[in-house]
mmCIF entry with sequence, helices, sheets and N, C-alpha, C, O atoms, coordinates in Angstrom:
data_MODEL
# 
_entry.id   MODEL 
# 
_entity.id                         1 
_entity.type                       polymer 
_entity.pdbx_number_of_molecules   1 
# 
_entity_poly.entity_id                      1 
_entity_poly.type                           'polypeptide(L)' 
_entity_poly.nstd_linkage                   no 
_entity_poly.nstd_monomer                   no 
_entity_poly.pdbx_seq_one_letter_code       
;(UNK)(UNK)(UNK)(UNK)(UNK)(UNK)(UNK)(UNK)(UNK)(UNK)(UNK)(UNK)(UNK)(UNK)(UNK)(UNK)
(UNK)(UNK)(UNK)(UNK)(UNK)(UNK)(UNK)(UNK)(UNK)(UNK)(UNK)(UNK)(UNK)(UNK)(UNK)(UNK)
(UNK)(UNK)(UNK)(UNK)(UNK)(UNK)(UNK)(UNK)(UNK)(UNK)(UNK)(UNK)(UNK)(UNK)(UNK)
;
_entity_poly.pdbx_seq_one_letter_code_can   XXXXXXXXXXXXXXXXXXXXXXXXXXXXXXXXXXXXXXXXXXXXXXX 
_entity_poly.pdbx_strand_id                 A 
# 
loop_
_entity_poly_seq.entity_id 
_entity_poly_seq.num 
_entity_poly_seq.mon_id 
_entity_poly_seq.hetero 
1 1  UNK n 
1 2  UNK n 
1 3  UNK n 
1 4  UNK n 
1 5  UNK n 
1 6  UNK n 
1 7  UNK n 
1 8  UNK n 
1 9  UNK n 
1 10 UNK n 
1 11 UNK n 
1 12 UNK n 
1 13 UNK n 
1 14 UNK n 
1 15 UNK n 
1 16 UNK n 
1 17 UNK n 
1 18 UNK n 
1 19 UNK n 
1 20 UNK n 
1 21 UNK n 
1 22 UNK n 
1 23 UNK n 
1 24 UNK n 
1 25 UNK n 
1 26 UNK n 
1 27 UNK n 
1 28 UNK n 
1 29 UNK n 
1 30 UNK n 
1 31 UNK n 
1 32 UNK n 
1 33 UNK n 
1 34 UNK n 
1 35 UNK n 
1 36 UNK n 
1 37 UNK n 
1 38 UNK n 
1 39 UNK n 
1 40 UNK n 
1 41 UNK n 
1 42 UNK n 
1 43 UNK n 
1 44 UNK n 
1 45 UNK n 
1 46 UNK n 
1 47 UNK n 
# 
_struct_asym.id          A 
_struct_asym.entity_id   1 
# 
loop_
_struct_conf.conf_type_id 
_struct_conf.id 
_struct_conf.pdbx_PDB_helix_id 
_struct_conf.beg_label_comp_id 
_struct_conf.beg_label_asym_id 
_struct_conf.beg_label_seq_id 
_struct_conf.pdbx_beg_PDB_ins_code 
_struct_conf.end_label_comp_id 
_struct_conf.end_label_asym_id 
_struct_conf.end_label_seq_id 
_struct_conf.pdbx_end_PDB_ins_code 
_struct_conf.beg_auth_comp_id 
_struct_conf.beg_auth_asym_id 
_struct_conf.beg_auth_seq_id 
_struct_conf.end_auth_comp_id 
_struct_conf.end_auth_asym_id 
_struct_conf.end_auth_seq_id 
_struct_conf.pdbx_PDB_helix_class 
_struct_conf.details 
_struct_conf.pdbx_PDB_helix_length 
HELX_P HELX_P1 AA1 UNK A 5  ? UNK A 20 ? UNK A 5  UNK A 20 1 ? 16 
HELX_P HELX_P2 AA2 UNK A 22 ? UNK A 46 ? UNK A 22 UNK A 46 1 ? 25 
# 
_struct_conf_type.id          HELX_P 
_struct_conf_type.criteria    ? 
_struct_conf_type.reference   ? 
# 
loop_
_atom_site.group_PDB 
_atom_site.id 
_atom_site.type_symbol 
_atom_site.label_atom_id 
_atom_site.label_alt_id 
_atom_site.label_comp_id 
_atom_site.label_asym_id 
_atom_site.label_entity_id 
_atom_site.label_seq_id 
_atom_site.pdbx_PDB_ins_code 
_atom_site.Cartn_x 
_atom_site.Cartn_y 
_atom_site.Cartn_z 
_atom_site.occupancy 
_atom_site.B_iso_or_equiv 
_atom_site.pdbx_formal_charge 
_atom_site.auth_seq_id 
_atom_site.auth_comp_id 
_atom_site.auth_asym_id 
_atom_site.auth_atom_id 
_atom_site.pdbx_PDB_model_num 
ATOM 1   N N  . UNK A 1 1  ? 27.119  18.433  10.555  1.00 0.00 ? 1  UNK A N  1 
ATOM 2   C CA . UNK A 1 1  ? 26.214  17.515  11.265  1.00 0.00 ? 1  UNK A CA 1 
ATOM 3   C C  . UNK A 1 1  ? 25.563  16.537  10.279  1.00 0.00 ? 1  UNK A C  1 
ATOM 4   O O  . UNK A 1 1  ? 24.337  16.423  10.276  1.00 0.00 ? 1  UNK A O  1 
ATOM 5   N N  . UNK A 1 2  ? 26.383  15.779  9.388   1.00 0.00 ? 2  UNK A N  1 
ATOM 6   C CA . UNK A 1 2  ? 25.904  14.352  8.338   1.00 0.00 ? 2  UNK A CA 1 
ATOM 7   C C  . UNK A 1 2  ? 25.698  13.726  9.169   1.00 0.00 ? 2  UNK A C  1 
ATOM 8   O O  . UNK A 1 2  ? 26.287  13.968  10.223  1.00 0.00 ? 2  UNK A O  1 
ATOM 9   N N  . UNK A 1 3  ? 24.744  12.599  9.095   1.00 0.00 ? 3  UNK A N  1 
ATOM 10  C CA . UNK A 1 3  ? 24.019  11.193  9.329   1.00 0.00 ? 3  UNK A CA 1 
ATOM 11  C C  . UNK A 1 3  ? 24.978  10.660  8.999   1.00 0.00 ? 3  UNK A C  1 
ATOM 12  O O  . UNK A 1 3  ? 25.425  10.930  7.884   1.00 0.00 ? 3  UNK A O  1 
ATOM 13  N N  . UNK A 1 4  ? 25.663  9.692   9.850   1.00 0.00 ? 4  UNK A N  1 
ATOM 14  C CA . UNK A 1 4  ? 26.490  8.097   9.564   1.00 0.00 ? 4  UNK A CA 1 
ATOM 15  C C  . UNK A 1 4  ? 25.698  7.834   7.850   1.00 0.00 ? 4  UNK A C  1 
ATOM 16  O O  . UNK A 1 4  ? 24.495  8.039   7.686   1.00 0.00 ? 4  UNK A O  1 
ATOM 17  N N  . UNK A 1 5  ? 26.523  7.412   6.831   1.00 0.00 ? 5  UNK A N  1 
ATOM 18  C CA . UNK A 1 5  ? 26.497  6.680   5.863   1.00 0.00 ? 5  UNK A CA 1 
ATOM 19  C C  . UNK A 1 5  ? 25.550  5.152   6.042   1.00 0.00 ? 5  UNK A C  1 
ATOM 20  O O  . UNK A 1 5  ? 24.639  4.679   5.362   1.00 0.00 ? 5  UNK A O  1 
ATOM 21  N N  . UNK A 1 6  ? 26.197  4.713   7.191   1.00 0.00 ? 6  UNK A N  1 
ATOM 22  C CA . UNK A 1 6  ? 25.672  3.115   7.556   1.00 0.00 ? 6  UNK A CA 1 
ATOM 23  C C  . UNK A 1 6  ? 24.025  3.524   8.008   1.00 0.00 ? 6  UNK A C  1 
ATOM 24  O O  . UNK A 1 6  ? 23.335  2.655   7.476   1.00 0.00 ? 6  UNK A O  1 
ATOM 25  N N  . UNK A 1 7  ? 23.399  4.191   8.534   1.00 0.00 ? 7  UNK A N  1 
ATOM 26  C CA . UNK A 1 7  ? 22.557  4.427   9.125   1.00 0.00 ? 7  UNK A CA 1 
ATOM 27  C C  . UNK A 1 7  ? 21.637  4.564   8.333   1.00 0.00 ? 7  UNK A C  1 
ATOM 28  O O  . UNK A 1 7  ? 20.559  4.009   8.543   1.00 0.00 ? 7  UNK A O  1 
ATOM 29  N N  . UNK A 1 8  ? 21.871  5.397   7.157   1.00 0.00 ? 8  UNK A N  1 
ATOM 30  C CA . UNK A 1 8  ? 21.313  6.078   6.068   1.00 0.00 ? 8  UNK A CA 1 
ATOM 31  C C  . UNK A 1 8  ? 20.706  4.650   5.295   1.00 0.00 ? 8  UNK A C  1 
ATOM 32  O O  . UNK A 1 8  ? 19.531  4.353   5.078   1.00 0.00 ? 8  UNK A O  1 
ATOM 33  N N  . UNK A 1 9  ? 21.852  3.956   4.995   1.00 0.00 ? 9  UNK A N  1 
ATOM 34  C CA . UNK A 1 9  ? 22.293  2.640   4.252   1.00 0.00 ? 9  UNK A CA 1 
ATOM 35  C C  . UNK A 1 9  ? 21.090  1.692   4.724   1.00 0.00 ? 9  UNK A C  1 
ATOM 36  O O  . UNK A 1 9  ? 20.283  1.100   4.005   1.00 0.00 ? 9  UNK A O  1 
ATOM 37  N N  . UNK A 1 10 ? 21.182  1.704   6.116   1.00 0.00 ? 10 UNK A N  1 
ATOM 38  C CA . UNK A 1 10 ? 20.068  0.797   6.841   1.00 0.00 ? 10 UNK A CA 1 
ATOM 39  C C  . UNK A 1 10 ? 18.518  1.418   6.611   1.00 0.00 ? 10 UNK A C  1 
ATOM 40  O O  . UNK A 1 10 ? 17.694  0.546   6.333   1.00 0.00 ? 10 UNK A O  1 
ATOM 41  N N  . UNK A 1 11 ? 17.982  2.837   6.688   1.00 0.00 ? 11 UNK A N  1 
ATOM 42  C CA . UNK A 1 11 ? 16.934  3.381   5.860   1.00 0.00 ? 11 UNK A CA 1 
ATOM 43  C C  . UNK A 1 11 ? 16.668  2.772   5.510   1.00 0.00 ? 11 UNK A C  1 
ATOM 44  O O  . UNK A 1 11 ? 16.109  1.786   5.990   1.00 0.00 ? 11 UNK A O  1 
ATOM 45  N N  . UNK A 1 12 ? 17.010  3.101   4.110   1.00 0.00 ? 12 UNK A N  1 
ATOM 46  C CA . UNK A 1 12 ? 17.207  3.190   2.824   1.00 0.00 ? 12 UNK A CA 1 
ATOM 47  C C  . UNK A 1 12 ? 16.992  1.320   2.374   1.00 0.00 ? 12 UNK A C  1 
ATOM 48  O O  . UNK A 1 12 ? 16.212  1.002   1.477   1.00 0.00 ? 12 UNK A O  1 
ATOM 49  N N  . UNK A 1 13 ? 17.653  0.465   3.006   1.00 0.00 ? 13 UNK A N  1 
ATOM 50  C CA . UNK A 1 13 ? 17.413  -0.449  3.167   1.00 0.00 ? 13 UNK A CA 1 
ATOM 51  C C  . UNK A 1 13 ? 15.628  -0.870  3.581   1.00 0.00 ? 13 UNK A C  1 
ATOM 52  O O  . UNK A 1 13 ? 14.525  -0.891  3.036   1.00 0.00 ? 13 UNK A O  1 
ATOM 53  N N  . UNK A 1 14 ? 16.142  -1.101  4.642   1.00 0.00 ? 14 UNK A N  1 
ATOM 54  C CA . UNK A 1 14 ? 14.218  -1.039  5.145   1.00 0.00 ? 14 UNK A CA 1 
ATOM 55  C C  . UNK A 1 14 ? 13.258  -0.632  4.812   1.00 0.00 ? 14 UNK A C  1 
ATOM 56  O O  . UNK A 1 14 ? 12.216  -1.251  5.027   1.00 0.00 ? 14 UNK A O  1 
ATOM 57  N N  . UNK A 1 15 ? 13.282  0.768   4.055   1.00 0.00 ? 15 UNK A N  1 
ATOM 58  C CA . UNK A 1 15 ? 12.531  1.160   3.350   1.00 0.00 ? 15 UNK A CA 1 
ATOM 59  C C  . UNK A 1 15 ? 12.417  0.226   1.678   1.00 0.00 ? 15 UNK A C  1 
ATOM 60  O O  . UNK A 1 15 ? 11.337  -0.004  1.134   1.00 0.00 ? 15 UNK A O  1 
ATOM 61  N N  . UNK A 1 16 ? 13.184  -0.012  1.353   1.00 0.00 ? 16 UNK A N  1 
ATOM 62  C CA . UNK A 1 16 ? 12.913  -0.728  0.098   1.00 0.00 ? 16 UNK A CA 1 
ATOM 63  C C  . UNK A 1 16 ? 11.888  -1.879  0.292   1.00 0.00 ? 16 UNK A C  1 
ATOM 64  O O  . UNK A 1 16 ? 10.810  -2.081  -0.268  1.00 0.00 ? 16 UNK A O  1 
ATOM 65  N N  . UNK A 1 17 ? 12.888  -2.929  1.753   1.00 0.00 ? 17 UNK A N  1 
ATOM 66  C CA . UNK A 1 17 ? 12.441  -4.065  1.902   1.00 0.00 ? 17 UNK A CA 1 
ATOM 67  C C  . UNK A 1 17 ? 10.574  -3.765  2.020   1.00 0.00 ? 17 UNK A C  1 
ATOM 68  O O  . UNK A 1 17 ? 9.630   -4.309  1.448   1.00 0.00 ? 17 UNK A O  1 
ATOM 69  N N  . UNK A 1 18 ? 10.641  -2.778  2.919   1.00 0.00 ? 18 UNK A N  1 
ATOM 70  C CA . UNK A 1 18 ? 9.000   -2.611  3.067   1.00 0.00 ? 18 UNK A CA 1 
ATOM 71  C C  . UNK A 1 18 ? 8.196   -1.982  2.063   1.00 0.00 ? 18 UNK A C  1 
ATOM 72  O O  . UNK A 1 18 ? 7.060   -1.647  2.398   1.00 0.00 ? 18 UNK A O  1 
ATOM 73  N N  . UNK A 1 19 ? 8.559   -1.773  0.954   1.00 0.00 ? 19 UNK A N  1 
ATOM 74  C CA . UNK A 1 19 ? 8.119   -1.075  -0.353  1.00 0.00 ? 19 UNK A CA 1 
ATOM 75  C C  . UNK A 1 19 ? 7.882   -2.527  -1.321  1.00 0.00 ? 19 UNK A C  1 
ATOM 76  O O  . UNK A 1 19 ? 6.905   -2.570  -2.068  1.00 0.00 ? 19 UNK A O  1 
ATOM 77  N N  . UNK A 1 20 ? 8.893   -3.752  -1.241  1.00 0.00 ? 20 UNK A N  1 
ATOM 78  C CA . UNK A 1 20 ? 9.029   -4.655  -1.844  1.00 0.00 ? 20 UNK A CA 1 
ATOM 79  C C  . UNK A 1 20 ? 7.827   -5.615  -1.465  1.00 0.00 ? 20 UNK A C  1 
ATOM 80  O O  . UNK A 1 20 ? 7.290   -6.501  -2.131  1.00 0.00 ? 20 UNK A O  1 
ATOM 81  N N  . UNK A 1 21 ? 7.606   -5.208  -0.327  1.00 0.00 ? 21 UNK A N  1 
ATOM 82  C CA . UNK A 1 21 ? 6.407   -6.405  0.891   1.00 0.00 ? 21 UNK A CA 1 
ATOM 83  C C  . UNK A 1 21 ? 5.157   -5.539  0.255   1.00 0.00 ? 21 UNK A C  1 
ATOM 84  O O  . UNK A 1 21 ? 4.239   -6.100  -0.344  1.00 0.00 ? 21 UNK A O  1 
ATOM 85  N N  . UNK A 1 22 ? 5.205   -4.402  0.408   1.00 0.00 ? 22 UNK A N  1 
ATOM 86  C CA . UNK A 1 22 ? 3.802   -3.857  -0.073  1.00 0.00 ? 22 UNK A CA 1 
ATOM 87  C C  . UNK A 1 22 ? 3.502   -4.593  -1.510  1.00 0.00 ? 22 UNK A C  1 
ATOM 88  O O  . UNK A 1 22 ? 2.769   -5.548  -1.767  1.00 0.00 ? 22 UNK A O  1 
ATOM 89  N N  . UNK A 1 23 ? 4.465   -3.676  -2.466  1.00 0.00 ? 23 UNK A N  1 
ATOM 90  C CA . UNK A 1 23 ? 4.308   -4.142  -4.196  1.00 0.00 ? 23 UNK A CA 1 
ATOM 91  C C  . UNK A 1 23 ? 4.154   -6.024  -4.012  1.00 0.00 ? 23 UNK A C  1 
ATOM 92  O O  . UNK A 1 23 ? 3.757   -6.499  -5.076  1.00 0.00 ? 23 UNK A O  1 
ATOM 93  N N  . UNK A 1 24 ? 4.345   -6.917  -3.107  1.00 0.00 ? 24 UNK A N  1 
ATOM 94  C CA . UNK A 1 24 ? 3.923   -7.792  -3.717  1.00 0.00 ? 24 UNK A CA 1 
ATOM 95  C C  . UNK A 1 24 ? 2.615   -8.188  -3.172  1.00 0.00 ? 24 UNK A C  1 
ATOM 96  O O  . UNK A 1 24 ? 1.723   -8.768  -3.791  1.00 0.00 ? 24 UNK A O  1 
ATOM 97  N N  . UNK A 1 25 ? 2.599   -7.701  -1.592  1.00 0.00 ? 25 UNK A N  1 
ATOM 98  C CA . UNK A 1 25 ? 1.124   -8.258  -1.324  1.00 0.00 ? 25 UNK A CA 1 
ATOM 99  C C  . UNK A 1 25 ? 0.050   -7.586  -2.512  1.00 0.00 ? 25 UNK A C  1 
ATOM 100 O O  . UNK A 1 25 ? -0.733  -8.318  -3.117  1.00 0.00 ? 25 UNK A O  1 
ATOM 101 N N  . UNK A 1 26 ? 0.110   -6.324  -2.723  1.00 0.00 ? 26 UNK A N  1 
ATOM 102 C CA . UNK A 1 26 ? -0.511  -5.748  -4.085  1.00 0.00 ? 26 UNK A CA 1 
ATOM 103 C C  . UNK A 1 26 ? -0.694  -6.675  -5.055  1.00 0.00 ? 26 UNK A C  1 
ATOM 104 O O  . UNK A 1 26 ? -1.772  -7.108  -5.462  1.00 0.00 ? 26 UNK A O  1 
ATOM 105 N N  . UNK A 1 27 ? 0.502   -6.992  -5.445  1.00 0.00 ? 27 UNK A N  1 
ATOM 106 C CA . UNK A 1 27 ? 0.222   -7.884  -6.776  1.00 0.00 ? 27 UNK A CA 1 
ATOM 107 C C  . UNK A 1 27 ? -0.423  -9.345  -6.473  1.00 0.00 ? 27 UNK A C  1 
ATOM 108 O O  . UNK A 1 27 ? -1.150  -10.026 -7.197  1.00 0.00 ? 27 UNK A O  1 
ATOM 109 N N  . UNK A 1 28 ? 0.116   -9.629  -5.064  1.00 0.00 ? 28 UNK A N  1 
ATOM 110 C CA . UNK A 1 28 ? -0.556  -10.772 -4.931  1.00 0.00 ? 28 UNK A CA 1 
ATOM 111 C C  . UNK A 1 28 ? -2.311  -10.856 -4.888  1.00 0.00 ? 28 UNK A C  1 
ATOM 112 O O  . UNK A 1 28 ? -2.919  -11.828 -5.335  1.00 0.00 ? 28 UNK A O  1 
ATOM 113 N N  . UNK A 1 29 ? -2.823  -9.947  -4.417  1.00 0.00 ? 29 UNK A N  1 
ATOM 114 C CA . UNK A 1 29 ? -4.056  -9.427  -3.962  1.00 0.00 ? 29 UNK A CA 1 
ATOM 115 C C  . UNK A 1 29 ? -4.632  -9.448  -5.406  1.00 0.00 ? 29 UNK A C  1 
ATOM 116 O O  . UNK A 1 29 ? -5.326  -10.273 -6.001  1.00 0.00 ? 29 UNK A O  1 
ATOM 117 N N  . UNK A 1 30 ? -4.103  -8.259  -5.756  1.00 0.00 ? 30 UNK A N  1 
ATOM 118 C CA . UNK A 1 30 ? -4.420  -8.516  -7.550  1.00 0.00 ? 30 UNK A CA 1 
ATOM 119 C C  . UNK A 1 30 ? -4.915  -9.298  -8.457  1.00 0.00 ? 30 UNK A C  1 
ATOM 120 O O  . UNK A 1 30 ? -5.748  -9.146  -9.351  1.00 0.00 ? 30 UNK A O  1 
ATOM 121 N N  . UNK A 1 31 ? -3.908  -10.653 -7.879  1.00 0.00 ? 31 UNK A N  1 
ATOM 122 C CA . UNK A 1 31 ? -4.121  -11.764 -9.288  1.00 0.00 ? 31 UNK A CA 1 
ATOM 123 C C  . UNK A 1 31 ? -4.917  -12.324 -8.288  1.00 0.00 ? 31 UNK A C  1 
ATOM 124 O O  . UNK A 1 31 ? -5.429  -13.166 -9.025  1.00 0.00 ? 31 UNK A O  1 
ATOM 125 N N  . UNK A 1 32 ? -5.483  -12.556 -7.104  1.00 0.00 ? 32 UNK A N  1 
ATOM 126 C CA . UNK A 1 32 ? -6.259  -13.556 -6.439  1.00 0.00 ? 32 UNK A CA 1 
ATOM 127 C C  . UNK A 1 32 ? -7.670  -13.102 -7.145  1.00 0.00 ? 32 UNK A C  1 
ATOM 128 O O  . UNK A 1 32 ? -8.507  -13.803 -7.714  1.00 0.00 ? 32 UNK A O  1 
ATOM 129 N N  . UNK A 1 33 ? -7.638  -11.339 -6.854  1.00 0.00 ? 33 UNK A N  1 
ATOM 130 C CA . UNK A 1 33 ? -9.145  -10.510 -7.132  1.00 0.00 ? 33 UNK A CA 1 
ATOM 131 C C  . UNK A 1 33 ? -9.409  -11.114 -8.572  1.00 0.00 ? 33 UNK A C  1 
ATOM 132 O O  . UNK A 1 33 ? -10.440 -11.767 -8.731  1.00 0.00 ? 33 UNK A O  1 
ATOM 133 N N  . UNK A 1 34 ? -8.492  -10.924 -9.681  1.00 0.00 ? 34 UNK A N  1 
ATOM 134 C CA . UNK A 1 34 ? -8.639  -11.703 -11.117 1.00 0.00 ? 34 UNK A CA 1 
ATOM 135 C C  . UNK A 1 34 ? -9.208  -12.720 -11.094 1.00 0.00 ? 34 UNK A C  1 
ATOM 136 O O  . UNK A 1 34 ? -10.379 -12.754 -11.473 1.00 0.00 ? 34 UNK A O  1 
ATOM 137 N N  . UNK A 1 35 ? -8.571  -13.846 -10.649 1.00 0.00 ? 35 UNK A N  1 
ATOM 138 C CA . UNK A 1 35 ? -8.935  -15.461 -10.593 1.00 0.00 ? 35 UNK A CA 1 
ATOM 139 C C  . UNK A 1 35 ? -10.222 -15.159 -10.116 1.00 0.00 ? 35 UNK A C  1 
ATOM 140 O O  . UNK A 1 35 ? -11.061 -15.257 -11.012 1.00 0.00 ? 35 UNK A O  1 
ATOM 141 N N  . UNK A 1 36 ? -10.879 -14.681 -8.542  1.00 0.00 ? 36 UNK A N  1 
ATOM 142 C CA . UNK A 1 36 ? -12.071 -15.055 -8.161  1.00 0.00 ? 36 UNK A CA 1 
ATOM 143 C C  . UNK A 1 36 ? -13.046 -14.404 -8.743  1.00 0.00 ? 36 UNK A C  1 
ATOM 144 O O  . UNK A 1 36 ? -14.204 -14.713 -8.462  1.00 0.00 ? 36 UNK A O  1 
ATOM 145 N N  . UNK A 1 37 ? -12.771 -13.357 -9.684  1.00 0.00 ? 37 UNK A N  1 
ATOM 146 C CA . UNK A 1 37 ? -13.327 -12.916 -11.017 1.00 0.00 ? 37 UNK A CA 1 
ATOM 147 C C  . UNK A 1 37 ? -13.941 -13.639 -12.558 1.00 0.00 ? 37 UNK A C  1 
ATOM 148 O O  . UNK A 1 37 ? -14.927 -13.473 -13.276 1.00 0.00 ? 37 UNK A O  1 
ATOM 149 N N  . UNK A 1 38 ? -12.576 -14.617 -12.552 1.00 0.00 ? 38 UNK A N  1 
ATOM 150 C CA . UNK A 1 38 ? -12.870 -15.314 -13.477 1.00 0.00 ? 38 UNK A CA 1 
ATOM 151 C C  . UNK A 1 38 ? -13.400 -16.729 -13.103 1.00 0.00 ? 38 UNK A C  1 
ATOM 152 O O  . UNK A 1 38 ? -13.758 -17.383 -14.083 1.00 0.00 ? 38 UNK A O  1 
ATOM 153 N N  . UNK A 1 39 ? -13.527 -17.341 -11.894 1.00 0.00 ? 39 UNK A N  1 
ATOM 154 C CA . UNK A 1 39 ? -13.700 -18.570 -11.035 1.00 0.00 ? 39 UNK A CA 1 
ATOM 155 C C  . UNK A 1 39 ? -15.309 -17.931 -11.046 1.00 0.00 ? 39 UNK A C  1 
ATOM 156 O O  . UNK A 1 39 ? -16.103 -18.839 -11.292 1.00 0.00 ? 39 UNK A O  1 
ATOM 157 N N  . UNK A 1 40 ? -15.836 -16.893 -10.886 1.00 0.00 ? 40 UNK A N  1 
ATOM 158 C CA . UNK A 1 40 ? -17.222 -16.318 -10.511 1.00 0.00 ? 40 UNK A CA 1 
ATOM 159 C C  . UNK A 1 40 ? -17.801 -16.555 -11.972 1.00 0.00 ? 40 UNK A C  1 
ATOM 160 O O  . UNK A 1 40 ? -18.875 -17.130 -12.146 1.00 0.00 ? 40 UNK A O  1 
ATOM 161 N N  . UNK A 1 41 ? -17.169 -16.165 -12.808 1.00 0.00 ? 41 UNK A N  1 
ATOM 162 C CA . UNK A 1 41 ? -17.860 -15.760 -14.330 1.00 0.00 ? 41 UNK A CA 1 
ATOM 163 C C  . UNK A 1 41 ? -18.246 -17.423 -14.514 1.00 0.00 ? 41 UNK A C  1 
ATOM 164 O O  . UNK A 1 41 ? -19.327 -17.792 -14.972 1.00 0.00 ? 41 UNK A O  1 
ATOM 165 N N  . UNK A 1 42 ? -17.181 -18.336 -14.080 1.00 0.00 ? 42 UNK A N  1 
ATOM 166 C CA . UNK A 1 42 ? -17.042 -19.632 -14.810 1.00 0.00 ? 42 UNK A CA 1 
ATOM 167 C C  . UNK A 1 42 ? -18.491 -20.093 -14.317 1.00 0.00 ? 42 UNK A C  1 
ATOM 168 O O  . UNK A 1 42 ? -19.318 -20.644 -15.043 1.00 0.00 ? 42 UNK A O  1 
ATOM 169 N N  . UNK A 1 43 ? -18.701 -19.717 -12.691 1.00 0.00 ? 43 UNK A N  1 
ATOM 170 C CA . UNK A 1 43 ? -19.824 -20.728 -11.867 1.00 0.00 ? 43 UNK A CA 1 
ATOM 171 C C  . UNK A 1 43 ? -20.906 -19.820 -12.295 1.00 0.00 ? 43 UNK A C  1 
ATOM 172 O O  . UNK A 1 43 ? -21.967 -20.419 -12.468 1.00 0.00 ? 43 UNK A O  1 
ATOM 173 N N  . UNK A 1 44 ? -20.942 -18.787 -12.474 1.00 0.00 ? 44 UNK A N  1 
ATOM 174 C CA . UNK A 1 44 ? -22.425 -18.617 -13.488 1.00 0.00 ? 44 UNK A CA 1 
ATOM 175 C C  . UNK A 1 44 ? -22.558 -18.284 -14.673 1.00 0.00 ? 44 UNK A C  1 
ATOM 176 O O  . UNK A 1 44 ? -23.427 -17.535 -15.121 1.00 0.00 ? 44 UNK A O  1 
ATOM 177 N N  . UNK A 1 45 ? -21.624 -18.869 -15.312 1.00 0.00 ? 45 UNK A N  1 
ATOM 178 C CA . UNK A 1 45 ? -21.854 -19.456 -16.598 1.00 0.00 ? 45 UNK A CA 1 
ATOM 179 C C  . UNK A 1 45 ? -22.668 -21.054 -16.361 1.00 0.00 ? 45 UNK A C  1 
ATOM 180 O O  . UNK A 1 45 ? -23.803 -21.349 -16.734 1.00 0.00 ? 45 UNK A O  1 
ATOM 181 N N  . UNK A 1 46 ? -22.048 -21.600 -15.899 1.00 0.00 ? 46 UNK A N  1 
ATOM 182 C CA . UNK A 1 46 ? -22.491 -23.111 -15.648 1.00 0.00 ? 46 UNK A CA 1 
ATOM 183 C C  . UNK A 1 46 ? -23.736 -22.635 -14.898 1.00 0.00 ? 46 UNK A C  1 
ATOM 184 O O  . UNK A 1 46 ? -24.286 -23.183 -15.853 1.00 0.00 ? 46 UNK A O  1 
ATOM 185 N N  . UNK A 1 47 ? -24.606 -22.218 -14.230 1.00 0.00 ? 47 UNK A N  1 
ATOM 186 C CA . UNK A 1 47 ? -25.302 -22.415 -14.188 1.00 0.00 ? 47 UNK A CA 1 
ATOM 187 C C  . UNK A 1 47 ? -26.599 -22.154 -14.483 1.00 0.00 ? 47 UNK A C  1 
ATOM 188 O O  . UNK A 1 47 ? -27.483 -22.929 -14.117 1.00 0.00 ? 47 UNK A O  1 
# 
């Protein structure tokens, strides 16, 4: 009683794709939190 190969394939697939969407909104999130980190330091420095 194996799982179709193709089926598995498609998983295995989808699962990456949605592992790939996470890791970048992450990273994207990341470098925004940085910048408005360093965009914050800049505006009270200046003032």
């Amino acid at each position: 009683m194996r799982k179709p190969l193709a089926c598995i394939c498609k998983n295995a697939d989808a699962l990456r794709h949605k592992l790939k969407e996470t890791l970048y909104t992450g990273t994207a999130h990341a470098s925004f939190m940085h910048y408005s980190c360093v965009w914050l330091r800049i505006f009270s420095l200046k003032w």
